[in-house]
N, C-alpha and C positions, 0 to 999 in steps of 0.2 A: 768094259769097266768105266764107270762111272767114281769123281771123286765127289764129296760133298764138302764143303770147308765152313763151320760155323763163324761171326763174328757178330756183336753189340754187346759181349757181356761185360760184367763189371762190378763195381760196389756201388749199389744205391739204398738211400733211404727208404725208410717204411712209408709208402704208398707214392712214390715215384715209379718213375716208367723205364725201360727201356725196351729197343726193338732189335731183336736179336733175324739174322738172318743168314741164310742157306742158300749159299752159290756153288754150281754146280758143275763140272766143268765139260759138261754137254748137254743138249735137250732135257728134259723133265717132262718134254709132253708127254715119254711112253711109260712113264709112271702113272699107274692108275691112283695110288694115293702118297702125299708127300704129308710128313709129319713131325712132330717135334715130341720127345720122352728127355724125362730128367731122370736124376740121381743124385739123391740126397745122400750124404755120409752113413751109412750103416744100412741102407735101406736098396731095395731093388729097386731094377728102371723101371716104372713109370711113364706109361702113356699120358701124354698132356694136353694133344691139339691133332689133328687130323684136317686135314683137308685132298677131296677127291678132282679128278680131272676133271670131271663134274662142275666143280662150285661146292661140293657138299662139307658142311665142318658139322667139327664134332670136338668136345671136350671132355676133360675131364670137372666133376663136379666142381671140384674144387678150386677150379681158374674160370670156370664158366662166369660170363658178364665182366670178366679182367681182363681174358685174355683175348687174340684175334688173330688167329693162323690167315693166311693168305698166299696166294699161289700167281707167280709172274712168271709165264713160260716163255714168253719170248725174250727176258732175261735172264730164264732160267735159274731161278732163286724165288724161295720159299720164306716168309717171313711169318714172325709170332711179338704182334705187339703185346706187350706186358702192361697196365696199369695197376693203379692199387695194388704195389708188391707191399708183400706182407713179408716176414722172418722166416714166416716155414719156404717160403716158394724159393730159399737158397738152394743151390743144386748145380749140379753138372747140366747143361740143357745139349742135346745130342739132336741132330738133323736126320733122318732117315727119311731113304725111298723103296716104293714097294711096287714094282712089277704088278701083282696079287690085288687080295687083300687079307694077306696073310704075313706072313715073315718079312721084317724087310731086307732087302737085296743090299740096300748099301746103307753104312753110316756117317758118320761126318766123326769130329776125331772132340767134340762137345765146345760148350764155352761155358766160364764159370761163371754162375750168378751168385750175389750175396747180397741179401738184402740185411742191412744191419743198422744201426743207429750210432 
């Protein structure tokens, strides 16, 4: 068992930043891909950011050129810098690791974003 524990969310204004990140409370090297999905109020999770053991990222359209997942295994903790937040990108932002590249094996318990004015 692996735990994931999110932390950097908050309230910020429309197009400020924050860096939200995923410590893990053992290795992450044997996760093949570590990632970040949100939840918006009414709406399903939401994949938002991937990144593989690899170096490989992957976004979703909509945060692509804002956002920037990244992978520290030797502190074991996964980060998703945020720029240019907008209103919509308020949401539950949730940590997960995936053994795979499929399902993920664990979650983290989310941190709340709100971007608002």
């Amino acid at each position: 068992q692996v735990q994931l524990v999110e932390s950097g969310g908050g309230l910020v204004q429309p197009g400020g930043s924050l860096r939200l990140s995923c410590a893990a409370s053992k290795t992450i090297f044997s996760f093949n891909v570590m990632g970040w999905y949100r939840q918006a109020p009414g709406k399903e999770r939401e994949l938002v950011a991937t990144v593989s053991k690899g170096g490989t990222t992957n976004y979703a359209g909509s945060v692509k050129g804002r956002f920037t997942v990244s992978r520290d295994n030797a502190k074991n903790t996964v980060y998703l810098q945020m720029n240019s937040l907008k209103p919509e990108d308020t949401a539950v932002y949730y940590c997960c690791a995936v053994y795979g590249f499929t399902i993920p094996d664990y979650w983290g318990q989310g941190t709340q974003v709100t971007v608002s004015s």
